[in-house]
Every structure is written in C-alpha cells, then in structure tokens.
PDB file with one MODEL, atoms N, CA, C and O in Angstrom:
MODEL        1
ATOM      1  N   UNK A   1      10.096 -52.567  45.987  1.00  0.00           N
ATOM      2  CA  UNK A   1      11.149 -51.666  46.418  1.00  0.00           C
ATOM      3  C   UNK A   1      10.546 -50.280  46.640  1.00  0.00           C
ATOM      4  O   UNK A   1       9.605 -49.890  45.949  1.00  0.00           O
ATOM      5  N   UNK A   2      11.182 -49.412  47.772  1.00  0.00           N
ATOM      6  CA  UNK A   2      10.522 -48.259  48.281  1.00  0.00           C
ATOM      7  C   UNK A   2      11.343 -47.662  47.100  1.00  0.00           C
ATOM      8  O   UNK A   2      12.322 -48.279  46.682  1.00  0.00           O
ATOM      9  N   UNK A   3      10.880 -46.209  46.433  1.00  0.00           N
ATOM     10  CA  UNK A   3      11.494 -45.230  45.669  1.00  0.00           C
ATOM     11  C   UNK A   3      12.532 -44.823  46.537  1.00  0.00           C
ATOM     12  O   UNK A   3      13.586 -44.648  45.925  1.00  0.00           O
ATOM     13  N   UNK A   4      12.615 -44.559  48.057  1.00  0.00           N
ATOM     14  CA  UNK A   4      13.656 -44.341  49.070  1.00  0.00           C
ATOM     15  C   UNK A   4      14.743 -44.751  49.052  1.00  0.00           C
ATOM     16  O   UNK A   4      15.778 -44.140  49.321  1.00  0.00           O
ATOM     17  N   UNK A   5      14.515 -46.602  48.502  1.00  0.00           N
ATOM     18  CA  UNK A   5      16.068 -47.253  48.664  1.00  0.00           C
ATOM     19  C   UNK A   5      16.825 -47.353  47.306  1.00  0.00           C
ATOM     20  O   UNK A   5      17.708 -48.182  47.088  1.00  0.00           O
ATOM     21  N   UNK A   6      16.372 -46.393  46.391  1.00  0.00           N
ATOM     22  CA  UNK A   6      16.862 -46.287  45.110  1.00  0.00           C
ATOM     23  C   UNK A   6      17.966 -46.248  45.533  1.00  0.00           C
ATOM     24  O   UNK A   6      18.017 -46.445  46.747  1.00  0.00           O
ATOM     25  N   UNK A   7      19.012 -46.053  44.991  1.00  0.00           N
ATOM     26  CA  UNK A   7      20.599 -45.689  44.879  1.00  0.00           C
ATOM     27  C   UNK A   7      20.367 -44.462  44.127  1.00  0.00           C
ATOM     28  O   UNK A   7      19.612 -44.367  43.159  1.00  0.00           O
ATOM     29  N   UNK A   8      21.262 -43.270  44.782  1.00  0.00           N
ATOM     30  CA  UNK A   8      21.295 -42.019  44.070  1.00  0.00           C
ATOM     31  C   UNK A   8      22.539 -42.208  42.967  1.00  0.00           C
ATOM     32  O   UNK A   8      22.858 -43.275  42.442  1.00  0.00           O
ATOM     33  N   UNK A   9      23.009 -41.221  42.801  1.00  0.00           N
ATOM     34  CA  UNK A   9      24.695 -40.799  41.590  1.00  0.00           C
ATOM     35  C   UNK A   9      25.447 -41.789  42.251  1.00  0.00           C
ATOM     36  O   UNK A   9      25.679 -41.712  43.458  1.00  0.00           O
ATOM     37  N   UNK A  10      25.955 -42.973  41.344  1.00  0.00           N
ATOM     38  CA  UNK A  10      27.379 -44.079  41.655  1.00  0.00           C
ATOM     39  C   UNK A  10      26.929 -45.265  42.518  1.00  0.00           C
ATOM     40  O   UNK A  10      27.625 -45.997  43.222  1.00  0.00           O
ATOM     41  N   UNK A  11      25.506 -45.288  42.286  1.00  0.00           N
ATOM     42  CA  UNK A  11      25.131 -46.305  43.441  1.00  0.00           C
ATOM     43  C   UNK A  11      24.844 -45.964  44.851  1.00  0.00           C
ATOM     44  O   UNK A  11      24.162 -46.618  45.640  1.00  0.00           O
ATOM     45  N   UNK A  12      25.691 -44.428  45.135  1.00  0.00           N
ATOM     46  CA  UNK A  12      24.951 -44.058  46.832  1.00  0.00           C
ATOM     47  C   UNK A  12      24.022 -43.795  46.743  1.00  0.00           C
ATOM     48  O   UNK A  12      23.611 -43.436  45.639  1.00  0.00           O
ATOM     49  N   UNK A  13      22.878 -43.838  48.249  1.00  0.00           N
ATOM     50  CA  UNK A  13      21.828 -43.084  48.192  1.00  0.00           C
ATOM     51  C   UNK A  13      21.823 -41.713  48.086  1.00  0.00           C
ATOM     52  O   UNK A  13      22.847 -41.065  48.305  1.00  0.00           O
ATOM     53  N   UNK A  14      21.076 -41.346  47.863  1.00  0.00           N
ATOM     54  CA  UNK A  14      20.807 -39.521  47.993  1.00  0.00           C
ATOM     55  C   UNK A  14      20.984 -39.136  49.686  1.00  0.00           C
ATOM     56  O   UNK A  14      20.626 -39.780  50.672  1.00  0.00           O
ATOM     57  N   UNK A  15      21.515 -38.139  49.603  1.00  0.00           N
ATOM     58  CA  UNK A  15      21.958 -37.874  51.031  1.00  0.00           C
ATOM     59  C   UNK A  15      20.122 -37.207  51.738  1.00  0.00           C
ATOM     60  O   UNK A  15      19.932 -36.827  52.894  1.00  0.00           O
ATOM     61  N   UNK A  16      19.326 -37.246  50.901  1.00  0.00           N
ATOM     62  CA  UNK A  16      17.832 -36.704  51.819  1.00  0.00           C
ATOM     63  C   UNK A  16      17.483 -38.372  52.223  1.00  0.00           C
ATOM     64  O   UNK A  16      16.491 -38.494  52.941  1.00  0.00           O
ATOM     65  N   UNK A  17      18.048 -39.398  51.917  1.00  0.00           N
ATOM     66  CA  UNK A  17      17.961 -40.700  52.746  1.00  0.00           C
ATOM     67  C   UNK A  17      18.312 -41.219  54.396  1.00  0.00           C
ATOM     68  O   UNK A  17      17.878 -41.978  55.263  1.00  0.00           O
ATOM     69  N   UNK A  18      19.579 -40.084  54.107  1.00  0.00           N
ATOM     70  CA  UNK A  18      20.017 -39.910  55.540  1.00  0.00           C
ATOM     71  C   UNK A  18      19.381 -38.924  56.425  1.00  0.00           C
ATOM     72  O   UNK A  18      19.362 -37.736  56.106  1.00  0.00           O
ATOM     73  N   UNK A  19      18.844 -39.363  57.554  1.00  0.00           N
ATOM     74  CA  UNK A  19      17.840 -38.183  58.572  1.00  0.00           C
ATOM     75  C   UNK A  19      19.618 -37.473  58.922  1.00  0.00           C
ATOM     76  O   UNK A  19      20.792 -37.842  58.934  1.00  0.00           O
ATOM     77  N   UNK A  20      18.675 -36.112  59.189  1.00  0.00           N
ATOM     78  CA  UNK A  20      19.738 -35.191  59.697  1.00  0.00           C
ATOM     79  C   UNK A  20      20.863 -36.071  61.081  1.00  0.00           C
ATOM     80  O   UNK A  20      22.053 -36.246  61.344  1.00  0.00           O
ATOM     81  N   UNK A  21      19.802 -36.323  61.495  1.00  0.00           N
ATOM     82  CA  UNK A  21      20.410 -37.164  63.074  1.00  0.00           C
ATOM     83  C   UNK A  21      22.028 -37.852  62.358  1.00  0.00           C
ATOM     84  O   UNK A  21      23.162 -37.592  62.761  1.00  0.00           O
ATOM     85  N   UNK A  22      21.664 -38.702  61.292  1.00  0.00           N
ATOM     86  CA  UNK A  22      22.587 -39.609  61.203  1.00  0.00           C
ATOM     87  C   UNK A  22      23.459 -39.217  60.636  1.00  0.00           C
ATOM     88  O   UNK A  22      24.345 -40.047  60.431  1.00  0.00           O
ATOM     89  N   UNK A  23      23.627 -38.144  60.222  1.00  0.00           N
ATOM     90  CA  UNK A  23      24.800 -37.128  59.067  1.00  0.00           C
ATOM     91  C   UNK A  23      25.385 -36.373  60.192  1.00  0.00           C
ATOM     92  O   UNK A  23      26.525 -35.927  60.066  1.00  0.00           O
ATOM     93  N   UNK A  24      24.937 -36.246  60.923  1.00  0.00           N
ATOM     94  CA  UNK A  24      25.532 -35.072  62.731  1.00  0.00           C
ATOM     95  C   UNK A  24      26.113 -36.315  62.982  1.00  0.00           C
ATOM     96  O   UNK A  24      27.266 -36.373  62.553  1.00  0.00           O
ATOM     97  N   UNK A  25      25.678 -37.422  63.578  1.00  0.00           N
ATOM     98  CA  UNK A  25      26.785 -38.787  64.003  1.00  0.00           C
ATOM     99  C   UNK A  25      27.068 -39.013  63.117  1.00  0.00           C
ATOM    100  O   UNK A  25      27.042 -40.235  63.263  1.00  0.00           O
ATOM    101  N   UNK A  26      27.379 -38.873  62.118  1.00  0.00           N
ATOM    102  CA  UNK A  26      28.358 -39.220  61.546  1.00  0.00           C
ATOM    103  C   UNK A  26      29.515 -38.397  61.545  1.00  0.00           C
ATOM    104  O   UNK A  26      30.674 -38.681  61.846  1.00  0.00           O
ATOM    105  N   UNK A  27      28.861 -37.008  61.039  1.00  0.00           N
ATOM    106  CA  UNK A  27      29.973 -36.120  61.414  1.00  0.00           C
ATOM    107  C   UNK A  27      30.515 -36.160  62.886  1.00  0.00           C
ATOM    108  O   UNK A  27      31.711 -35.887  62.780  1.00  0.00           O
ATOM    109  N   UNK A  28      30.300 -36.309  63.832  1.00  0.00           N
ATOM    110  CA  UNK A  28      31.166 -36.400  64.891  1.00  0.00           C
ATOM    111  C   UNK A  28      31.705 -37.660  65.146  1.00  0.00           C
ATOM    112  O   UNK A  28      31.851 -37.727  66.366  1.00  0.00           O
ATOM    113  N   UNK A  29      32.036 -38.584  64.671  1.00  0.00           N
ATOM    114  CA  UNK A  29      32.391 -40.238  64.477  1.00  0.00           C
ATOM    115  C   UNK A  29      33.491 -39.732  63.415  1.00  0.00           C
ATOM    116  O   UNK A  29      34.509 -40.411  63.282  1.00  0.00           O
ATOM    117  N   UNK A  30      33.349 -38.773  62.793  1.00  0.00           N
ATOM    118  CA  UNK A  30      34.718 -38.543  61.775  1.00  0.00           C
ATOM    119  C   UNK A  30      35.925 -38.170  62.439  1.00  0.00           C
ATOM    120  O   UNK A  30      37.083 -38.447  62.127  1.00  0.00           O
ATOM    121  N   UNK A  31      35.285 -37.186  63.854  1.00  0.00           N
ATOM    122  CA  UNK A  31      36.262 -36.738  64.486  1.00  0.00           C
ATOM    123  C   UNK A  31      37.111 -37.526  65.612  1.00  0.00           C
ATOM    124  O   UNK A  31      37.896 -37.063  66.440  1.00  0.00           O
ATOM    125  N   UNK A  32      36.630 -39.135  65.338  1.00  0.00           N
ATOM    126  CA  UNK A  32      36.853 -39.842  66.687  1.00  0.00           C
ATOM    127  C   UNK A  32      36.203 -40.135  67.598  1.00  0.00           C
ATOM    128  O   UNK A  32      36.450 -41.014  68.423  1.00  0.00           O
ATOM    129  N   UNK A  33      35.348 -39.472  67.558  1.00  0.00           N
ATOM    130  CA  UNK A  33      34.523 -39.166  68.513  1.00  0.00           C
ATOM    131  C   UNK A  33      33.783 -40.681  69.060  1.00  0.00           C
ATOM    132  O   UNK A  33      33.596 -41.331  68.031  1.00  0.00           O
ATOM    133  N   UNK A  34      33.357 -41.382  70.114  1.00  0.00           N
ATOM    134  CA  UNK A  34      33.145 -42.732  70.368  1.00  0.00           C
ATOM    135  C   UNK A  34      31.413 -42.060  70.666  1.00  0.00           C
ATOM    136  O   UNK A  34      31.062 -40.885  70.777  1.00  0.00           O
ATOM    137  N   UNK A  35      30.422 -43.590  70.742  1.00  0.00           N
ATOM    138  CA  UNK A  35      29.084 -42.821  70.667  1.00  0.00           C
ATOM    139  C   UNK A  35      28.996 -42.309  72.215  1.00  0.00           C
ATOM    140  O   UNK A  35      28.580 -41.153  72.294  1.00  0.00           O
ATOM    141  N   UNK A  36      29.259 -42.843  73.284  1.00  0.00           N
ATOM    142  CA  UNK A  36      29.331 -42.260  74.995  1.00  0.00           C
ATOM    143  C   UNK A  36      29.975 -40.406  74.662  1.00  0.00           C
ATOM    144  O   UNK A  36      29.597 -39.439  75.323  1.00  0.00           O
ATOM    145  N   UNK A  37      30.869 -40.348  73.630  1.00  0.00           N
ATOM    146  CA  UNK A  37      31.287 -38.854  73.606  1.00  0.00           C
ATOM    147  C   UNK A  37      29.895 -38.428  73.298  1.00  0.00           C
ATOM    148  O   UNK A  37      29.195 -37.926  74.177  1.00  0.00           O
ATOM    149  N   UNK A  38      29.328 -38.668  71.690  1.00  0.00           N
ATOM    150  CA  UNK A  38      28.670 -38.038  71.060  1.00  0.00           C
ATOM    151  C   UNK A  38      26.956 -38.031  71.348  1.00  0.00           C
ATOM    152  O   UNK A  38      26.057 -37.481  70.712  1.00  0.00           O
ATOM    153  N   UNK A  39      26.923 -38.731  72.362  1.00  0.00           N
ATOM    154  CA  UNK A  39      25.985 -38.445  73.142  1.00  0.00           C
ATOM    155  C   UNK A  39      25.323 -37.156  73.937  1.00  0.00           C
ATOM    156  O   UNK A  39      26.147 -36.548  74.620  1.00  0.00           O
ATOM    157  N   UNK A  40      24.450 -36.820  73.955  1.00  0.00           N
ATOM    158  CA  UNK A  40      23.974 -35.702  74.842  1.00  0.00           C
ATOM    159  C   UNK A  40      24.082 -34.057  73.914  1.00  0.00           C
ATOM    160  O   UNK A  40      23.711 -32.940  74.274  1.00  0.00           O
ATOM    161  N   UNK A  41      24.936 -34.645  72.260  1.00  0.00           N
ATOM    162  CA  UNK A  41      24.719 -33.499  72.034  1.00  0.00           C
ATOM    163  C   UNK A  41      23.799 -33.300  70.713  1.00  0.00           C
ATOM    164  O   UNK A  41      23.520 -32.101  70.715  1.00  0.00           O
ATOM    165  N   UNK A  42      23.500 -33.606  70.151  1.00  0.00           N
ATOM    166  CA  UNK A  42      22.318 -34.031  69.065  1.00  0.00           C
ATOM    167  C   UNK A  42      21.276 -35.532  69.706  1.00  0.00           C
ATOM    168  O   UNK A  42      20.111 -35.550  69.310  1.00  0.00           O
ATOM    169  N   UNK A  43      21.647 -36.466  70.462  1.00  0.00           N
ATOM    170  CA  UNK A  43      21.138 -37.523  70.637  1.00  0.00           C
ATOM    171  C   UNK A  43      21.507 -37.507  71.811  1.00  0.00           C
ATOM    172  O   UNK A  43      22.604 -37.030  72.102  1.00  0.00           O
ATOM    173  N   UNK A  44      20.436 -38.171  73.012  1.00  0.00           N
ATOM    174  CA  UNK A  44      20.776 -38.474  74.218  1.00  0.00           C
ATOM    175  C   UNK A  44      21.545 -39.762  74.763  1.00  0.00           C
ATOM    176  O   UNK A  44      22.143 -39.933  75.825  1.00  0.00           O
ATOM    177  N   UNK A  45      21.399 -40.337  74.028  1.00  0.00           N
ATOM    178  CA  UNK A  45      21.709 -41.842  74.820  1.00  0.00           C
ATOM    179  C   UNK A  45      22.617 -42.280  73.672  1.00  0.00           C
ATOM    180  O   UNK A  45      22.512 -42.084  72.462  1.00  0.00           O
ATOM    181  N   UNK A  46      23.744 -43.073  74.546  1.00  0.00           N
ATOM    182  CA  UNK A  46      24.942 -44.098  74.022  1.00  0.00           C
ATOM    183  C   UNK A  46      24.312 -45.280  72.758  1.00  0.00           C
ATOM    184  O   UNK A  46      24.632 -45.522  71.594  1.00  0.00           O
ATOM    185  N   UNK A  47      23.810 -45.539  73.216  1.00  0.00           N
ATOM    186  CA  UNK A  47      22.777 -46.974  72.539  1.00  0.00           C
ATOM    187  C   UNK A  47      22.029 -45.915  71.379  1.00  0.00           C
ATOM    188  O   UNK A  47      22.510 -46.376  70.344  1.00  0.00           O
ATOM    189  N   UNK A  48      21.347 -45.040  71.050  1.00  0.00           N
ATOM    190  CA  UNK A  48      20.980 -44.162  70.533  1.00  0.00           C
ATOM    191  C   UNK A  48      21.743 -44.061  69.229  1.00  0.00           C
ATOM    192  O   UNK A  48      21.534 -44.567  68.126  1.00  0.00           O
ATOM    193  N   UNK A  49      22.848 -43.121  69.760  1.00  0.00           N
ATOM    194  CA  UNK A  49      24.261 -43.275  68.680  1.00  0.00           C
ATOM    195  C   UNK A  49      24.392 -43.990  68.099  1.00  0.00           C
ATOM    196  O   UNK A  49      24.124 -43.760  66.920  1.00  0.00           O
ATOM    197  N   UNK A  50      24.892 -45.377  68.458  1.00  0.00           N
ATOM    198  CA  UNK A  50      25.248 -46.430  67.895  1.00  0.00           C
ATOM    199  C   UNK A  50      24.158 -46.932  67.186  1.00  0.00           C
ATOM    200  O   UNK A  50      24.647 -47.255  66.104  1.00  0.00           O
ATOM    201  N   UNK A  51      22.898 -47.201  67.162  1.00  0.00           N
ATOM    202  CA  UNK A  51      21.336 -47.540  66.716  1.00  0.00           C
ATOM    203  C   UNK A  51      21.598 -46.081  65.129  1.00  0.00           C
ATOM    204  O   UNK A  51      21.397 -46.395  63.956  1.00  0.00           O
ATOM    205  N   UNK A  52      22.011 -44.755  65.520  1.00  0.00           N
ATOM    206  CA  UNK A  52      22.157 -43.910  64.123  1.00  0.00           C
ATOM    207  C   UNK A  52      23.519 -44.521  62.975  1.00  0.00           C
ATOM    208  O   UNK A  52      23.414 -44.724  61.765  1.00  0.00           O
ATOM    209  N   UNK A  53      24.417 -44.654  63.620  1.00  0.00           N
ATOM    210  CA  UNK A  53      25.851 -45.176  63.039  1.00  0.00           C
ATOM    211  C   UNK A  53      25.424 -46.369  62.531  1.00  0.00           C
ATOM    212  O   UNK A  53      26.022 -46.416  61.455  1.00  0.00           O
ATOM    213  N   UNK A  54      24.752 -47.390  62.622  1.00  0.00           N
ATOM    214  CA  UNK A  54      24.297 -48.687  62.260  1.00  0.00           C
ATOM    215  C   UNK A  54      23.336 -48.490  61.175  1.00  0.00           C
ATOM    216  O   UNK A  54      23.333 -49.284  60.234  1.00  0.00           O
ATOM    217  N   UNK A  55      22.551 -47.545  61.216  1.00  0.00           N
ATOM    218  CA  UNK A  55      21.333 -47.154  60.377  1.00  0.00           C
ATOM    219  C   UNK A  55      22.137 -46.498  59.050  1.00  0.00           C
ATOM    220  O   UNK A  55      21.952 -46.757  57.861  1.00  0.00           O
ATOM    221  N   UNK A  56      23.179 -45.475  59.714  1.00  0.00           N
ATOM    222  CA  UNK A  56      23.589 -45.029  58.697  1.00  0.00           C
ATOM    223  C   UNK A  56      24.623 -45.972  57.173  1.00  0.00           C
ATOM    224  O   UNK A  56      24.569 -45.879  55.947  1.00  0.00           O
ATOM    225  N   UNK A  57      25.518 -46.868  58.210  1.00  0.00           N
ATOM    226  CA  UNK A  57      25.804 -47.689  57.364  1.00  0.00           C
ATOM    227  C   UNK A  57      25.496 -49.087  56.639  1.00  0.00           C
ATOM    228  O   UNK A  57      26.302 -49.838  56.089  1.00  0.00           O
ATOM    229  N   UNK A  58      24.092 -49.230  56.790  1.00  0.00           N
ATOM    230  CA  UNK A  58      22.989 -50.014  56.644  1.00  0.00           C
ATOM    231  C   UNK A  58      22.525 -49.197  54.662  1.00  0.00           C
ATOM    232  O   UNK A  58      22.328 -49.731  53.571  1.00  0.00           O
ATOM    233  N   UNK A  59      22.542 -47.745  55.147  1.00  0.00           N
ATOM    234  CA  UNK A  59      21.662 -47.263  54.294  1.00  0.00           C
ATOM    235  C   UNK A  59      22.902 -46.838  53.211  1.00  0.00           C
ATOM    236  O   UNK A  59      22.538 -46.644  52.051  1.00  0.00           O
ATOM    237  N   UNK A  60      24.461 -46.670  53.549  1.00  0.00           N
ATOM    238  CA  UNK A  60      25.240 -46.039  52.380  1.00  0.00           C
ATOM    239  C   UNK A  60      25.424 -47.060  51.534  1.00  0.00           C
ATOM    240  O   UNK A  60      25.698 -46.476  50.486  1.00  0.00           O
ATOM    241  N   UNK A  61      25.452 -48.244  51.305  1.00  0.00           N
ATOM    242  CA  UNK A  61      26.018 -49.065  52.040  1.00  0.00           C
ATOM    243  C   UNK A  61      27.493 -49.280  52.611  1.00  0.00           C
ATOM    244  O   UNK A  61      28.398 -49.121  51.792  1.00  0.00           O
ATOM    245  N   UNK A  62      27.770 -49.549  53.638  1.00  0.00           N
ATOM    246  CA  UNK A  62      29.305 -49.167  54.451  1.00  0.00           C
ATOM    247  C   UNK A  62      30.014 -50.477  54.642  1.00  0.00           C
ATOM    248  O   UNK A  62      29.313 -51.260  54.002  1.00  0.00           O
ATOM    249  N   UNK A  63      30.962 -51.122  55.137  1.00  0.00           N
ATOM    250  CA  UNK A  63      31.171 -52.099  56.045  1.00  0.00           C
ATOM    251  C   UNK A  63      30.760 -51.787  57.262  1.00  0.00           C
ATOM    252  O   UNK A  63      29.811 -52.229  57.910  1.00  0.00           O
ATOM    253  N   UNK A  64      31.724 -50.817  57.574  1.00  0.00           N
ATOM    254  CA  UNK A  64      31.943 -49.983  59.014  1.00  0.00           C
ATOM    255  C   UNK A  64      31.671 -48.612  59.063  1.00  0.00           C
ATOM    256  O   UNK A  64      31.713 -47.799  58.140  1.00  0.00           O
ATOM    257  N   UNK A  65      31.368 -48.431  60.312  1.00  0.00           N
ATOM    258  CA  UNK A  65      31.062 -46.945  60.280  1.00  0.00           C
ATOM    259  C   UNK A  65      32.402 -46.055  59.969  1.00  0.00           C
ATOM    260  O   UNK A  65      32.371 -44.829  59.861  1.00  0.00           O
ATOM    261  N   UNK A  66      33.401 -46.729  59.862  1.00  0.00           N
ATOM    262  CA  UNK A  66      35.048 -45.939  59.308  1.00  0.00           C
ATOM    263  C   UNK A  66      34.657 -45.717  57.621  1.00  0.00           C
ATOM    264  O   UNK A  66      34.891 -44.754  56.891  1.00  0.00           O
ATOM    265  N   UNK A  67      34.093 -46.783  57.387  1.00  0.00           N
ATOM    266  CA  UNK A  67      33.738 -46.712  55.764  1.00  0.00           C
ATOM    267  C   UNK A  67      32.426 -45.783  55.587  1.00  0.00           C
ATOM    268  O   UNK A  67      32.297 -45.332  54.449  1.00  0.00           O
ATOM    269  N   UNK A  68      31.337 -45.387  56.611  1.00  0.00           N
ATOM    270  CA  UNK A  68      30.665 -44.965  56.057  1.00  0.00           C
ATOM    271  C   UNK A  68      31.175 -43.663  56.128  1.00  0.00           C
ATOM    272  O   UNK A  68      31.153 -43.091  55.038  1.00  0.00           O
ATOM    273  N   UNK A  69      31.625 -43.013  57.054  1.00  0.00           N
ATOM    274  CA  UNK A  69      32.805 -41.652  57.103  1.00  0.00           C
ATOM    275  C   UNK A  69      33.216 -41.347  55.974  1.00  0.00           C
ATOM    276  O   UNK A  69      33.058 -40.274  55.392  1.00  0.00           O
ATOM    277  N   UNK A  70      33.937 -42.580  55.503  1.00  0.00           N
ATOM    278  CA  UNK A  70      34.558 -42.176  53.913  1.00  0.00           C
ATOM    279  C   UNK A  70      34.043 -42.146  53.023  1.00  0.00           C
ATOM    280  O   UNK A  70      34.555 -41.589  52.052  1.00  0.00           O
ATOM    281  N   UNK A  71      32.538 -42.855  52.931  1.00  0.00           N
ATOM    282  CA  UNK A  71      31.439 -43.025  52.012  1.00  0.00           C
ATOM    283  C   UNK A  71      31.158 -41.245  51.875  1.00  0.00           C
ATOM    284  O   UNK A  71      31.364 -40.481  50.933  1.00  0.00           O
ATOM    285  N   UNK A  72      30.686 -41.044  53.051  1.00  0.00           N
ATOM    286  CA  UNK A  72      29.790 -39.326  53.392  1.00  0.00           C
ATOM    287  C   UNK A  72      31.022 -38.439  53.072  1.00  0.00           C
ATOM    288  O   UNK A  72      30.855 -37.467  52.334  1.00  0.00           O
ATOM    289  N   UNK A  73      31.775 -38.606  53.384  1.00  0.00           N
ATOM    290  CA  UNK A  73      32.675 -37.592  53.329  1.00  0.00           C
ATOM    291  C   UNK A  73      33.061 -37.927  51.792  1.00  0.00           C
ATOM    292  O   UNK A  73      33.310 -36.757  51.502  1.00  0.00           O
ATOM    293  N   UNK A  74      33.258 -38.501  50.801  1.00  0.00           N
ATOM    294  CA  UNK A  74      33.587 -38.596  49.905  1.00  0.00           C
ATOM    295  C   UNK A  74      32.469 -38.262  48.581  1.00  0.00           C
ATOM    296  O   UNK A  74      32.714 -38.217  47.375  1.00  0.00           O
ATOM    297  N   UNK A  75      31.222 -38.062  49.276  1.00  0.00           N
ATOM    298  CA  UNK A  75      30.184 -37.617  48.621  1.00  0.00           C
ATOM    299  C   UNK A  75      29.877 -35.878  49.065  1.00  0.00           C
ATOM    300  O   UNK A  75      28.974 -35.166  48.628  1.00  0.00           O
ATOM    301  N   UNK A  76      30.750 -35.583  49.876  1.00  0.00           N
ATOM    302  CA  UNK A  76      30.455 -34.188  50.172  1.00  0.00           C
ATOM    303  C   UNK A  76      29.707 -33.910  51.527  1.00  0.00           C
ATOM    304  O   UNK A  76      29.975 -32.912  52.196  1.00  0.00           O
ATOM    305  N   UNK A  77      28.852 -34.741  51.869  1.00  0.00           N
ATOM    306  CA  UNK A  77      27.398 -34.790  52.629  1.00  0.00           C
ATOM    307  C   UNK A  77      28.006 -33.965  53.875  1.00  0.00           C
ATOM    308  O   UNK A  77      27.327 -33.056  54.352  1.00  0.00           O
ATOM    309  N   UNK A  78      29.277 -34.268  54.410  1.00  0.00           N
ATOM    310  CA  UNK A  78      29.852 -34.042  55.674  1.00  0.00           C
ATOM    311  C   UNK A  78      31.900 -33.881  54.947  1.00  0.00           C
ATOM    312  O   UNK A  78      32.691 -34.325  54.115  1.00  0.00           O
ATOM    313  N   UNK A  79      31.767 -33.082  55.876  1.00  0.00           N
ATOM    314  CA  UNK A  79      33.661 -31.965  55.780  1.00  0.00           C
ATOM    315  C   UNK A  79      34.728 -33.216  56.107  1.00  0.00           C
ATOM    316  O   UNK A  79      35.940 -33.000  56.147  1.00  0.00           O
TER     317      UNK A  79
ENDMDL
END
C-alpha cells in the first residue's frame, strides 16, 4: 500500500490526495455545472473533466460524483 492511499480523519483521504485540478471540478460539478460547461476553464477538454470527476470519486471514496460533492463539501475541502 502507497502511504498516499492511507485514509485520512473518518476514513477520507486527506484532501493533499486530491490534485488541485480535481477539487476545482469538483467545485464546479457542485454548482451543476455538466463537464462540456466546466471545460475550458481550469481543464480543456470534456473527456478531461469527466477522467478528474472519476479520479476524484475513485479516491474519496464516492458512488457518484453527487456523493463525492457531498463527501468534499462535507469535509470542508470545497463551499
């Protein structure tokens, strides 16, 4: 096991697990935002997005990226 995939406080990871990239999509996925929106403005490409949103709830662990929203947001990481 990498020291990385420890589980931080309650079983989440530590939010320095999450690259900045994937805490910005996430934060804009809180707002609704679909990945074709959230494209072009931290990340270029549609497929891109979705490849961070997947990573991200891979790593909280999430179901869905609706759950990982509530994961991050319920840890503070993102408003």
């Amino acid at each position: 096991m990498v020291i990385d995939d420890l589980p931080g406080r309650d079983g989440l990871p530590a939010v320095g697990q999450l690259r900045e990239r994937e805490v910005n999509v996430l934060r804009m996925a809180a707002t609704g935002a679909e990945p074709r929106e959230i494209s072009g403005h931290d990340v270029p490409l549609p497929g891109t997005v979705r490849n961070h949103l997947t990573s991200s709830v891979v790593k909280l662990p999430a179901r869905n990226r609706i759950d990982g929203v509530r994961i991050a947001h319920g840890a503070g990481w993102i408003p």
